[in-house]
Steps between C-alpha positions, in 0.01 A plus 500: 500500500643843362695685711321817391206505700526766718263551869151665412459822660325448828427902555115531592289776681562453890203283599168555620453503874318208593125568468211353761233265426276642224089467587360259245118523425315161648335343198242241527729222328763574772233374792426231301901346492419591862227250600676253250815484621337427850202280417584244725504709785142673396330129413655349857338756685169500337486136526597533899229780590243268298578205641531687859130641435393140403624398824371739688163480341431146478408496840278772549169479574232689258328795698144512397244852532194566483295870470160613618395824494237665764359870524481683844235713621610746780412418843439811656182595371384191738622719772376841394154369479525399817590803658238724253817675350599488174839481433692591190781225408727786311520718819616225733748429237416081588561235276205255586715260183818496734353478772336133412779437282728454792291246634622262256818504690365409870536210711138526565379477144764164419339333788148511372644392193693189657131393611362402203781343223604292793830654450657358860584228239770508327607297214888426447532502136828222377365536122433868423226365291305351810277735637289465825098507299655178315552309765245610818151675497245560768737580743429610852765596797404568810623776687647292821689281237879388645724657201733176326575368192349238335568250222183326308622164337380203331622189674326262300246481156390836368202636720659381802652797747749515772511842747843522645620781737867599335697543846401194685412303211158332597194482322213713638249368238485244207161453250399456191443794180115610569518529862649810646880536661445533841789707676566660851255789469474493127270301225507506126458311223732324203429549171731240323544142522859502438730724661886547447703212636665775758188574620360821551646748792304765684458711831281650733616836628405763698173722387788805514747341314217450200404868560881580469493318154190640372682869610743425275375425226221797470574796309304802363492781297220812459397588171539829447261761567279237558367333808595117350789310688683202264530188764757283408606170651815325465584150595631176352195293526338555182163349618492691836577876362154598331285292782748723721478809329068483539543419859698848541250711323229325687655564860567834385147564428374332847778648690377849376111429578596387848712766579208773391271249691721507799514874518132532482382258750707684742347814421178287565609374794635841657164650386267296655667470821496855546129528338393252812642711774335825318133286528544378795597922607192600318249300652623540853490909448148493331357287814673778720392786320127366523510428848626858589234619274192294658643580834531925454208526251766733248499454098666808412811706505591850412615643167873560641456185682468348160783673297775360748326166485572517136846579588575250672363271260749574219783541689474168616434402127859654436633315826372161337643559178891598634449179721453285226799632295706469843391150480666440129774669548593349830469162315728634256684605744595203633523261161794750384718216433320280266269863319416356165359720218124434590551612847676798343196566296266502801736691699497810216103428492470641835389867540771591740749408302434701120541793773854350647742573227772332721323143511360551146865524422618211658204318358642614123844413569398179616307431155770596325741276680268187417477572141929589453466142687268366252694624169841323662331147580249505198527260183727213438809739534391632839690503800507217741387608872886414589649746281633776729342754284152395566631456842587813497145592388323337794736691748383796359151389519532403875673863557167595380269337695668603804480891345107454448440350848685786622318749305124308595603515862522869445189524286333270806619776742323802312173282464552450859509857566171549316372213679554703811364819350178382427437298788612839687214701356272226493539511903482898492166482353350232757622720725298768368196326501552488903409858522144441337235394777578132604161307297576679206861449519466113588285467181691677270814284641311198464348584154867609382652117585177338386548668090908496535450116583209457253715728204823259552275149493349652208831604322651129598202361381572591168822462503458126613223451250756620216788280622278193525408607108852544413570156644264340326582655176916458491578284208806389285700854404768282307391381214699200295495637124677172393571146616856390518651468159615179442852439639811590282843421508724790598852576495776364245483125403779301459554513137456893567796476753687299270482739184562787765803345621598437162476887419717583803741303447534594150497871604775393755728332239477794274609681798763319607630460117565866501584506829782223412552741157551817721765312737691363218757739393658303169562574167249296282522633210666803247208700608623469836858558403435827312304641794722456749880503375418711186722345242370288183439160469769300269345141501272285686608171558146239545464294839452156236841550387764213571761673713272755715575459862875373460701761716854537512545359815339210418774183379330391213655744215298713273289397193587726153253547267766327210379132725136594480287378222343807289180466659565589805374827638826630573673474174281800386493703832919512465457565147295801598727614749750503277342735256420712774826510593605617108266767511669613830809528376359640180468811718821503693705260421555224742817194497543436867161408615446332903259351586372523900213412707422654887491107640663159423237273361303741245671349156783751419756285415246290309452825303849548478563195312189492264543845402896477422365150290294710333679817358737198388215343299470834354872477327640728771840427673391466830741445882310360782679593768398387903553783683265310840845427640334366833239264365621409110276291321558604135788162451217284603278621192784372281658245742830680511796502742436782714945595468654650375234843474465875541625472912869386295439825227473709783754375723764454235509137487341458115442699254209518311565272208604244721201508750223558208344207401369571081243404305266266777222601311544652129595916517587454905748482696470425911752608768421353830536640833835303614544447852350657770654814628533647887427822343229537203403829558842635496634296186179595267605886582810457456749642183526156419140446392469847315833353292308218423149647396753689273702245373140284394286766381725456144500175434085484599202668382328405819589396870233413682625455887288303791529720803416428916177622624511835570348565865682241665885583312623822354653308236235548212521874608873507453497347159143707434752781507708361191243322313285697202188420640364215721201351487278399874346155489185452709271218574154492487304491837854402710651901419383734723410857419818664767713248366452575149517890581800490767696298234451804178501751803865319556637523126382795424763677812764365282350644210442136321293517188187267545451359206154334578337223685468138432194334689561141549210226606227697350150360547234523199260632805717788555555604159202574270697362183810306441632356223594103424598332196340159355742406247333268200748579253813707443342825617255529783158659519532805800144468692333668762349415785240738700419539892138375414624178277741437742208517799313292272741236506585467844108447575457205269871391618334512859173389453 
C-alpha cells in the first residue's frame, strides 16, 4: 500500500450527554407481537381454567326453580271490624305484604308443608337425572317413623323387590311391582319395573330437618307498589319443585285463615264467658229488685234520684270500656317477646293507645324494624337468618319489644289510674243516694245495678253476636294468582362454565403476556435500541442466520460470511452494515473502527469478522486485528496459529510485518491476539499500541479491531479512546436495557465516538420488516415481508 495515506482527522463536536429512555406511543401492532410472542403461555392457561371449570362442573348437580305468584289482602281490617273502629293502613305505617311475606320463612309454615309431599322422604340421587316422582308415588310417612336409610333393590326378575336397611343390612320387606313397599312407618308405591342395578337409596328424617330443607330453598320478592309476592322454590328434584312450590302457597293461604280464625274465636270465647256472668248478674238483680218492690209497695223515684242513677250508669259504661283495653294490653303485655305485626295492628287499634304517643311510637318503630328486616331477607339475593346483619336486625327488634312492654306497662298504669277514678266517683254517688229516705234510696240502688247489668249484657250481646258473624265469615285473604311455573334450570351449565373458564383464562394469559412483557427488560428490536440508548441502527443481523448464537467464548471458531452460500440471510445483513458503515464515515471519516458489546456471548466478534470480510469484498484494504486479548477467537475463524500476534507488537517481540498474517481472504489481512498477557489493560494503553495504530493506518484503508466486553474489562474503553469510532453489538431479547445504556454511558466518559449499533439474533416478530434474498440467478429479487404475512404464516405453520 502507499505510504501516503495519512490518519483522517478524528476532531468532532464533544458528545452528547447520554439521553434517557424516550416515551414511544403504544400502537396496536406492538400488542399484537405482544400476545404472539407469548401464545403459548396465553393458550396453556386458557386450556387449564377450561379444563379446571370442566372439572369442576361435571359434577354438579342442576338446581331446578319454580315461581308462583299470590296477592295479599291486609289483615287488619279483620281486626278493626271487630273492634267497630276503622283503621287507616297509611297512618299505622303497616305493611300487611311483609308482614305475611315473612311467613314464608317460619318453621311453622315448612312443617305444614312437610305434611303433605311426604317430604320426611328423601331420595339420594347417584344419577343427577333420577329424580324421586320417577321412581316412588303415593307416598305416606308417618310421623313416629325411626329416621334410617334405606336401599330398594331387585334381587331377582324385574318386578321382584328387596327392602334392605343400609346400616345393618337386612331386609325389612321384599314384593312384587303392583303391591306397595312396606317400610318402618312409611308406604309407597313403585312406578317402574326395572330399577338401576345399584338400587335406589333413600331416608327418613326428622319432620324438622324437611322443614329445614324446605326453609332453604324458599325465596321471595314484592312487586313493587303492588301487594303481589313472587314465590320461588329451589331444589334439585325437578319433579318435586312445582308440586312443592303449590304446597307453600297453599299453607300460606291456610296458615293465614287459621291465624284470623284463631284470633277470633278467642274474642268469642272471652266474650261469651264474660256475657254469662253479666246474665247470670242480671237475672239475680231483677228477682231482687222485684222482691223489694212487692215487699215496700214503691215504683218510683225522684227526679234527682234519677239524674245520679244515670250517672252512675255511664260511668260504669266508661269503667267497662278501660277494662277491656286493660285486658289487651295486658296480653300484649306479656307476649312482648314473640309481638308480630298483627298483634301490632291490634295493639294501635286500641283507643288508649292513638292517645299514647310513647307506645304509638314504639308500635311504629317496631313496623319499621320488620319491614328493614323484610327488604334484607327478601328475594333470591336476601339474607340468610345467619347473617350477622339480619342478626343484628332481630336484636334490634327484641330491644324493641322490651321498649313497648315497658311503655304498655306504663300506659296499663294510667288506665289503672282511671280505673280507680271512676270507680271512686261511682262509690261517691252511691253514697249520695244514702242521704235520700231509705225505700227510695234502696230502689234507686237496685234499679241503678239492674240497667248497668242489663246495658253491659246488652252491649256484649252484640258484640258476641258480631264475633260469631265475623267467625263465620273469615275466608282465604291470600289469593294464588298463578300455579307454579313449570320448573327451570338455574344457574350456569357446564358448557356455560366451560366457555367461562375459557374467557378467564384467556383474559389471564393476555395478562400475564404483558405482565411477562413489562418484566422483561431486553432489547428486541431497533425500535427498542433507539429509545433507550439513542444512537442509530447500522444493521440487523436475522435470528435464521447460520452463525447467530456463536459467542466468543464458545470453542468452536466463528463462521464468515465468505463460507456462507449467498442465500443466506446474513450475507445481505453484513452487506448492509457495511454500507452503513460508508455513509458513516462519509460524514467524519472513520479508519480505526472497534467493535464492543456490554456482555460476552451477544455476537461481537462474529460482527467483527463479517464486517472486516466485507469492506474487503468491497475492494478495500482491510486489517483485522484481535484486540479481545483475554478470550481470542478471531485465529479460529481462519484456523490460524494464535503466535506470534499483537501481545509480541506491543511487547517488542515482532514487528508488525512479521506477526501479520496477509491476504486470508482477498483485500484482508488478520493479526491475531498472540499470547495471553498478565496485563491487557495496561498493554492496549500503552505507547506501544498508539505506535502501532500509527504505523497500520498507512498501509490500510480500514482496521477493523475485535474488542472485550465492555462492563466486565476496561479494555474496549481504553482502545474506545484511540479508535475513530466503535460500534456496540447487542443481541436480541438476551441484552438488557442497563446493560446496553451503562456500556454507551461508559464510552462516551472517554469521549469514544459511537458509531452505531449492530443488533444481532433479530426475530421477524420483533421487527415489522426485514429483508432476505432468494437468489434464482445472478442478481437477487429484495422482498418484503409484513407483521400480518408473517402472523399469517406462523398460524398455518401451527395449525
Amino acid at each position: 500500500m502507499s505510504e501516503t495515506r495519512s490518519r483522517p482527522s478524528r476532531e468532532e463536536p464533544e458528545a452528547a450527554p447520554l439521553r434517557g429512555p424516550a416515551v414511544r406511543e403504544i400502537h396496536l401492532k406492538d400488542l399484537t407481537k405482544v400476545v404472539f410472542h407469548h401464545w403459548r403461555l396465553v393458550m396453556l392457561l386458557a386450556v387449564l381454567a377450561a379444563g379446571g371449570a370442566y372439572l369442576a362442573g361435571r359434577d354438579a348437580i342442576d338446581q331446578y326453580q319454580s315461581v308462583l305468584t299470590v296477592q295479599i289482602s291486609s289483615r287488619k281490617q279483620v281486626f278493626a271490624r271487630m273492634d267497630d273502629i276503622d283503621v287507616d293502613e297509611l297512618a299505622l305505617r303497616t305493611d300487611p305484604v311483609l308482614s305475611e311475606a315473612l311467613v314464608l320463612r317460619t318453621q311453622r309454615l315448612a312443617l305444614r308443608v312437610v305434611d303433605a309431599p311426604q317430604l320426611q322422604l328423601r331420595f339420594e340421587m347417584i344419577d343427577p337425572s333420577q329424580f324421586r316422582g320417577d321412581y316412588f308415588s303415593s307416598i305416606m310417612v308417618d310421623s313416629t317413623a325411626p329416621l334410617g336409610n334405606y336401599v330398594l333393590q331387585q334381587p331377582g326378575a324385574p318386578g321382584t323387590y328387596e327392602l334392605r336397611d343400609e346400616y345393618t343390612g337386612t331386609a325389612v320387606w321384599s314384593g312384587t311391582q303392583g303391591n306397595p313397599v312396606d317400610g318402618p312407618g312409611f308406604r309407597m308405591q313403585v312406578n317402574q319395573a326395572q330399577i338401576p342395578n345399584e338400587g335406589i337409596r333413600f331416608r327418613i328424617v326428622s319432620a324438622d330437618q324437611a322443614a329445614a330443607w324446605i326453609r332453604g330453598g324458599i325465596s321471595y320478592s314484592v312487586v313493587s307498589q303492588t301487594n303481589a309476592v313472587s314465590i320461588r322454590f329451589t331444589s334439585t328434584d325437578r319433579t318435586l319443585v312445582p308440586h312443592v312450590l303449590n304446597q307453600i302457597a297453599i299453607e300460606l293461604q291456610e296458615d293465614g285463615k287459621d291465624r284470623a280464625i284463631g284470633t277470633a274465636r278467642q274474642r268469642v270465647a272471652y266474650i261469651y264467658n264474660e256475657l254469662q256472668g253479666k246474665d247470670e248478674e242480671l237475672q239475680a238483680k231483677l228477682r231482687e229488685l222485684q222482691n223489694f218492690k212487692e215487699t215496700q209497695q214503691i215504683t218510683d223515684l225522684t227526679a234527682e234520684e234519677q239524674e245520679i242513677v244515670a250517672s252512675i250508669r255511664g260511668l260504669e259504661r266508661q269503667r267497662q270500656d278501660v277494662l277491656i283495653e286493660i285486658s289487651a294490653l295486658r296480653d300484649a303485655g306479656e307476649n312482648s317477646d314473640s309481638l308480630g305485626v298483627d298483634i301490632l295492628n291490634r295493639l294501635s287499634a286500641l283507643e288508649s293507645t292513638a292517645s299514647n304517643t310513647v307506645v304509638l311510637y314504639q308500635i311504629r318503630n317496631l313496623l319499621q324494624m320488620y319491614e328493614e328486616q323484610r327488604a334484607l331477607t327478601a328475594g333470591a339475593l336476601g339474607l340468610r337468618e345467619d347473617n350477622p346483619q339480619v342478626q343484628a336486625f332481630a336484636q334490634r327488634i327484641r330491644s324493641g319489644h322490651t321498649a313497648l312492654q315497658a311503655a304498655v306497662r306504663a300506659s296499663l298504669e294510667s288506665l289503672q289510674h282511671r280505673l280507680d277514678s271512676f270507680e271512686t266517683e261511682i262509690e261517691n254517688l252511691r253514697a249520695h243516694l244514702l242521704t235520700f229516705p231509705g225505700k227510695e234510696t234502696r230502689i234507686a240502688q237496685l234499679e241503678i245495678e239492674r240497667d248497668i247489668l242489663q246495658d253491659t249484657y246488652s252491649y256484649l250481646l252484640g258484640q258476641y253476636q258480631q264475633a260469631q258473624l265475623q267467625e263465620a265469615t273469615i275466608s282465604h285473604y291470600v289469593e294464588i294468582l298463578d300455579g307454579a311455573s313449570p320448573p327451570g334450570r338455574i344457574g350456569t351449565g357446564l358448557r356455560e362454565k366451560v366457555i367461562l373458564g375459557l374467557l378467564v383464562g384467556l383474559i389471564l394469559g393476555l395478562g400475564g403476556a404483558f405482565f411477562l412483557e413489562y418484566l422483561d427488560q431486553t432489547i428486541k428490536s431497533s425500535a427498542d435500541v433507539e429509545r433507550v440508548v439513542g444512537v442509530p441502527v447500522l444493521g440487523l443481523v436475522p435470528l435464521e442466520s447460520s452463525f447467530v448464537g456463536k459467542s466468543n467464548g464458545s470453542k468452536q471458531p466463528v463462521v464468515a460470511v465468505s463460507k456462507l452460500s449467498h442465500e443466506d440471510p446474513a450475507v445481505e445483513a453484513f452487506r448492509s452494515l457495511r454500507t452503513n458503515v460508508t455513509f458513516v464515515a462519509a460524514e467524519s471519516p472513520i479508519q480505526l473502527l472497534a467493535v464492543t458489546s456490554p456482555g460476552p456471548g451477544e455476537g461481537k466478534s462474529t460482527t467483527t469478522v463479517n464486517l472486516a470480510v466485507a469492506l474487503a469484498q468491497s475492494a478495500s484494504k482491510v486489517l483485522l486485528v484481535d484486540g479481545d486479548l483475554r478470550r481470542p477467537v478471531v485465529h479460529r475463524t481462519f484456523q490460524l496459529i494464535v503466535e506470534p500476534g499483537l501481545t509480541d507488537i506491543l511487547v517488542g517481540k515482532a514487528t508488525v510485518r512479521e506477526t501479520v498474517r496477509t491476504e486470508i481472504v482477498p483485500n484482508l489481512d488478520v493479526l491475531p491476539s498472540g499470547p495471553r498477557p498478565p496485563n491487557p489493560s495496561e498493554l492496549l494503553g500503552s505507547n506501544a499500541m498508539k505506535q502501532f495504530i500509527a504505523e497500520v493506518r498507512h498501509d490500510y484503508d480500514y482496521i477493523v479491531m475485535d474488542t472485550p466486553p465492555t462492563l466486565p474489562v476496561t479494555d474496549s474503553t481504553v482502545i474506545g479512546a484511540a479508535a475513530d469510532a466503535m460500534i456496540i453489538v447487542l443481541k436480541s431479547g438476551e441484552t438488557e436495557e442497563q446493560a446496553a445504556q451503562r456500556t454507551l454511558a461508559q464510552l462516551r466518559r472517554v469521549h469514544t465516538r459511537i458509531a452505531g449499533v449492530v443488533l444481532n439474533g433479530v426475530s421477524a416478530r420483533h421487527e415489522q420488516y426485514y429483508s432476505y434474498y432468494s437468489y434464482g440467478g445472478s442478481s437477487g429479487t429484495r422482498l418484503e415481508r409484513s407483521a400480518g404475512k408473517s402472523i399469517r404464516a406462523r398460524l398455518r405453520k401451527l395449525f
